[in-house]
C-alpha positions as CSV (number, residue, x, y, z in Angstrom):
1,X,0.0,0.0,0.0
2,X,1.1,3.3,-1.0
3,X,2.6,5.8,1.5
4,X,0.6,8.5,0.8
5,X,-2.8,6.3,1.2
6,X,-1.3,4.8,5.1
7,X,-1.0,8.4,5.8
8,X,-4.3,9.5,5.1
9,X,-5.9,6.5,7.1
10,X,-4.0,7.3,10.3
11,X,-5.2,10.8,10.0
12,X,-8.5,9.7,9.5
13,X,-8.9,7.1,12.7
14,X,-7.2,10.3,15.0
15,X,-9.5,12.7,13.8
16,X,-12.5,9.5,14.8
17,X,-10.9,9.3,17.5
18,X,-11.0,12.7,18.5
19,X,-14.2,13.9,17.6
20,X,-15.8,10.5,19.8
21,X,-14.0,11.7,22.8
22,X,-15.0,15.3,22.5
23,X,-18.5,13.6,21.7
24,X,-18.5,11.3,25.1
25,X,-17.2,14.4,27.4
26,X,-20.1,16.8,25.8
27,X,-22.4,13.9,26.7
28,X,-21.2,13.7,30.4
29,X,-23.2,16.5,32.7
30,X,-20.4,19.0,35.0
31,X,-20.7,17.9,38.3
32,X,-22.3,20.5,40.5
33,X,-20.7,21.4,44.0
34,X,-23.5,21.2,46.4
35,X,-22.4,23.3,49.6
36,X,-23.5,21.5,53.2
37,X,-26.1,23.7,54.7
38,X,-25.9,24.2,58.5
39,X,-26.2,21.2,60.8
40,X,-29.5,20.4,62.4
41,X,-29.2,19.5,66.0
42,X,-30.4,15.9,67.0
43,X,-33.5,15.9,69.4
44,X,-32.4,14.8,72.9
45,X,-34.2,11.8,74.1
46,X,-34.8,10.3,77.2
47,X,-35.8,7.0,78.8
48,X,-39.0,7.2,80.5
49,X,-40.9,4.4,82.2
50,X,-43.9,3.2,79.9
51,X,-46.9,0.4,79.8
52,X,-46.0,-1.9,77.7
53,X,-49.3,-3.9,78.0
54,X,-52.5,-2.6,80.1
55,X,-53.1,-3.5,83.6
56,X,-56.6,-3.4,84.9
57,X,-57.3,-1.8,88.2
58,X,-56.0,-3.6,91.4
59,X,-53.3,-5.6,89.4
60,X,-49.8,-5.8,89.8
61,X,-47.6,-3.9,87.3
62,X,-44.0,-5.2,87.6
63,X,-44.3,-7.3,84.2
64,X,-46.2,-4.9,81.7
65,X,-43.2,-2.4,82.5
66,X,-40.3,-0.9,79.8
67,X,-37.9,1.8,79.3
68,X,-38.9,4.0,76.1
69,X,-37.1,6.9,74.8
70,X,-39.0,10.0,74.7
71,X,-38.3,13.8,73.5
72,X,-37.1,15.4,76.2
73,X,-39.0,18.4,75.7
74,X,-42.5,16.3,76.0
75,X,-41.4,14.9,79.3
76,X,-43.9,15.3,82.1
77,X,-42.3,16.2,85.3
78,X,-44.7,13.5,86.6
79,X,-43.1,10.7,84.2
80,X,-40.5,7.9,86.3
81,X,-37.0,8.9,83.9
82,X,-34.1,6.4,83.5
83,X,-32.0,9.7,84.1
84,X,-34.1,10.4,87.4
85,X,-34.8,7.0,88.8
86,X,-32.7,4.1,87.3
87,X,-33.6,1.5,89.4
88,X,-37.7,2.5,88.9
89,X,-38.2,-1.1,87.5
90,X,-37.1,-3.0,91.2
91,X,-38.6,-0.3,93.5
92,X,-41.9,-0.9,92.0
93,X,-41.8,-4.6,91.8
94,X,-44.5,-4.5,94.3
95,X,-46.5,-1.7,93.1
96,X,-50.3,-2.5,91.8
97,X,-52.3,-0.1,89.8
98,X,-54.9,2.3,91.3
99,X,-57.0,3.0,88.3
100,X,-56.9,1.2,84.8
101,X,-54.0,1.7,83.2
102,X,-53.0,1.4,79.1
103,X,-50.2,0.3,76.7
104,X,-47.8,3.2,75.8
105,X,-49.1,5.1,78.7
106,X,-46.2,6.7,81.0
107,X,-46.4,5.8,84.1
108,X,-47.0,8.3,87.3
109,X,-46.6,7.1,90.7
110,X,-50.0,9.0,91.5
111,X,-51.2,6.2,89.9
112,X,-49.8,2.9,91.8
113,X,-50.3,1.6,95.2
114,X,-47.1,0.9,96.6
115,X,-46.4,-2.5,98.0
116,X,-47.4,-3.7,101.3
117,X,-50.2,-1.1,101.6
118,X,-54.0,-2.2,101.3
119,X,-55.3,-1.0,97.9
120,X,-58.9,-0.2,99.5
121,X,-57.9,2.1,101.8
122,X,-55.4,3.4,99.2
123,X,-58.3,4.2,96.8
124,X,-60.8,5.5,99.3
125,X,-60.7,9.0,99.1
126,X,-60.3,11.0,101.9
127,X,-62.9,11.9,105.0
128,X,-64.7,8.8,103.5
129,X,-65.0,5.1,104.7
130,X,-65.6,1.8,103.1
131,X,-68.8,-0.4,104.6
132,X,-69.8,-3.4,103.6
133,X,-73.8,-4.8,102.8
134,X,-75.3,-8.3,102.6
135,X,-76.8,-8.1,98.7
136,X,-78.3,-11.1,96.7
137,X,-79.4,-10.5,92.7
138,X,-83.1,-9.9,93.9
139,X,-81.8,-6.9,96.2
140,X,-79.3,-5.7,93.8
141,X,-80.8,-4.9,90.4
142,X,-80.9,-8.6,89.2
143,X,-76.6,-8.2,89.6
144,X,-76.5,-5.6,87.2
145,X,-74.7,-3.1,89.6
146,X,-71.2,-2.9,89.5
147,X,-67.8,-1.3,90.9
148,X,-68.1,2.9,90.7
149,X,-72.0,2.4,89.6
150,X,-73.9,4.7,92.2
151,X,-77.1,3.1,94.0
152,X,-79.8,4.1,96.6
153,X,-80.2,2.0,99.2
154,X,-83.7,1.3,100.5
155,X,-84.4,-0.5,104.0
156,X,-87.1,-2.8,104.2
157,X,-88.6,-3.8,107.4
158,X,-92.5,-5.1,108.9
159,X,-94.7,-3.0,110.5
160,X,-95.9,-3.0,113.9
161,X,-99.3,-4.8,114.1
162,X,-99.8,-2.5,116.8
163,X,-99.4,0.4,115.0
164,X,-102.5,0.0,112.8
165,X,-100.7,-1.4,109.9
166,X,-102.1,-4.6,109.9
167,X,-98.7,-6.6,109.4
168,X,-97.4,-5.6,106.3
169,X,-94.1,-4.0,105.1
170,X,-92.6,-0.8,105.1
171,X,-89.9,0.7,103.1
172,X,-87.6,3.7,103.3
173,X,-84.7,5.2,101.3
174,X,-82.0,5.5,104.0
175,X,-79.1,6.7,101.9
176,X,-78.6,8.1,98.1
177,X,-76.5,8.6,95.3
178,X,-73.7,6.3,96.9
179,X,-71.2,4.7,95.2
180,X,-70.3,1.1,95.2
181,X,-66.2,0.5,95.8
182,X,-66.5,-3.3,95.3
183,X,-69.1,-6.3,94.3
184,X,-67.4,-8.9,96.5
185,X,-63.6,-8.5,96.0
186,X,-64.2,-7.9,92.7
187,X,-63.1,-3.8,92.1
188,X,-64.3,-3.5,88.3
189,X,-66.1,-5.2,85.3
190,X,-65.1,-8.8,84.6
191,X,-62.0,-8.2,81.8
192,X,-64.0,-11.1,79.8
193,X,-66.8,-8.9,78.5
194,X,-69.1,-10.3,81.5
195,X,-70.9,-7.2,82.5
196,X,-72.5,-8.6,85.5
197,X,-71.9,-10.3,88.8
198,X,-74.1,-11.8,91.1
199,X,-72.2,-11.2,94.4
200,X,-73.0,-11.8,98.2
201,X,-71.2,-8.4,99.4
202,X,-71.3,-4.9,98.2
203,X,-68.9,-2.7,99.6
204,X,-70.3,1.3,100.0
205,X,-68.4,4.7,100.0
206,X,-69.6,6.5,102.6
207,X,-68.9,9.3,104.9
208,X,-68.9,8.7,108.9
209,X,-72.4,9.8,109.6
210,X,-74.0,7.4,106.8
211,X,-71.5,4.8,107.6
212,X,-73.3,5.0,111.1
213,X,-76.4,5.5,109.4
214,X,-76.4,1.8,107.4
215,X,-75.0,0.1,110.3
216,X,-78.4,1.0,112.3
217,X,-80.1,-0.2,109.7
218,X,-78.4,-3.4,109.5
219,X,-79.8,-4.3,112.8
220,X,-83.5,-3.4,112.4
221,X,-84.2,-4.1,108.5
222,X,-85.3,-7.9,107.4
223,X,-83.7,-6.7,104.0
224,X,-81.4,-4.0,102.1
225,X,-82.0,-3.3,98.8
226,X,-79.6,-1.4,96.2
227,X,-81.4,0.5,93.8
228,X,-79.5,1.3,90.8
229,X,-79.3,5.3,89.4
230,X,-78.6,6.7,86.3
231,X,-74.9,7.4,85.6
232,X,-76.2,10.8,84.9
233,X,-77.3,11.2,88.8
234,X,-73.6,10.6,89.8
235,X,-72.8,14.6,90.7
236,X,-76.0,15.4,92.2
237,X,-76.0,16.1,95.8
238,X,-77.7,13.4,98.1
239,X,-80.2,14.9,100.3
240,X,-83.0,13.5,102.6
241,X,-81.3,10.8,104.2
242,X,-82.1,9.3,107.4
243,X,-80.3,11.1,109.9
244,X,-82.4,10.2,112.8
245,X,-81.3,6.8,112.9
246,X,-78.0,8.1,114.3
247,X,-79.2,11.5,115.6
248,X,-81.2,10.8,118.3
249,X,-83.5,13.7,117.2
250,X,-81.2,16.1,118.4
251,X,-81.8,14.7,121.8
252,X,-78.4,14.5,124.2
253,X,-78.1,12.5,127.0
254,X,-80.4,9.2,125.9
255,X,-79.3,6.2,124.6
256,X,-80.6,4.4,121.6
257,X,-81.7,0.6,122.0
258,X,-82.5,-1.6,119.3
259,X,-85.1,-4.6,119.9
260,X,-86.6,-6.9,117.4
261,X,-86.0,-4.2,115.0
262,X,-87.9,-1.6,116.9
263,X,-85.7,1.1,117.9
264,X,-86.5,2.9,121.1
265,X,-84.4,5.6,123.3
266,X,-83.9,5.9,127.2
267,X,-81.9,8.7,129.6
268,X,-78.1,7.4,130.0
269,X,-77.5,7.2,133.2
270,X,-74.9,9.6,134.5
């Protein structure tokens, strides 16, 4: 092959080769410099002491308990903190809960009964006192009360034959608008979905004087019943009830005496 013609096809495959490389770096995009804007700061966390299951009222909470991390600005002075507290999880080992409590939901000590104490007397409030009734379904709403429902309780008795009433029964509302602490030992609804319970013994919340009041009555009724109110009756305030089993009339000095269910008074003797 001539010189002249190798010449030409060397030139040729360098000016190919040229132009594709000036082809392929027109094809690739500059690179563009992104500049770091300014450095966010990370939230600050912090452990706090959370459900991790619910715990119905009266039940121990040692189990259902875990550490979570929180913000720290949506921490409740109120919350148990790893940072605070970080042996929370043994010192409450044997805590129980005082009201129902629900996964995810911090926990408060307001809310616990701590160990060794009695959980009635922890949720009575104060100025108040727990009393205990005889009940049966037939003097109980058919069992349809339960814990925190608020009754009336009526005292059945005979009358005196005496008395012109030719042997029959009387009845009286002694107390109302009181609520009902406990249906046995039972302190709230079945967790089953059973809505009622047929129990033997309703414990009352009641105040000194109508704690007096039902004892009385106790002795000289031949039955108690528990009349159920509305849920809507819970914040009105009970009036009427019957003082003068305890108050003697205003009397001083007398004693009262209870016989056959007859209650009569006499001077004390000084």
């Amino acid at each position: 092959m001539p010189a002249s013609r190798l010449i030409i096809l060397g030139v040729a495959a360098a000016a190919a080769g040229g132009a594709g490389y000036v082809a392929k770096n027109m094809a690739v995009p500059v690179p563009q410099i992104i500049e770091a804007g300014p450095q966010q700061p990370a939230i600050a966390l912090q452990d706090v002491l959370v459900l991790g299951g619910d715990v119905p009222m009266g039940s121990p909470i040692q189990a259902n308990l875990k550490w979570e991390s929180w913000p720290q600005d949506g921490v409740n002075p109120n919350f148990i903190t790893r940072a605070n507290e970080p042996d929370a999880l043994d010192k409450l080992k044997g805590s129980v809960a005082r009201v129902a409590l629900y996964s995810g939901e911090p926990l408060r000590r307001s809310k616990l009964v701590d160990g060794g104490k009695s959980f009635m007397s922890s949720i009575l409030p104060s100025g108040t006192r727990a009393v205990a009734t005889a009940i049966a379904a037939d003097t109980s709403a058919g069992g349809f009360i339960l814990p925190n429902d608020f009754v009336d309780v009526i005292m059945v008795r005979k009358s005196d034959p005496a008395a012109g009433a030719g042997g029959g029964f009387t009845s009286e509302t002694i107390l109302k608008n009181i609520r009902v602490l406990a249906i046995d030992q039972t302190i709230q609804e079945d967790e089953e979905g059973k809505k009622t319970r047929v129990g033997q013994t309703a414990t009352l919340e009641l105040t000194p004087q109508q704690a007096e009041i039902i004892t009385v009555a106790q002795q000289m009724a031949d039955r108690l019943t528990l009349a159920l109110r509305s849920v809507k009756d819970a914040q009105e305030k009970a009036t009427g009830e019957a003082d003068y089993l305890v108050n003697g009339n205003g009397r001083r000095g007398t004693v009262r005496l209870i016989k056959s269910g007859e209650v009569s008074e006499v001077g004390a003797r000084k």
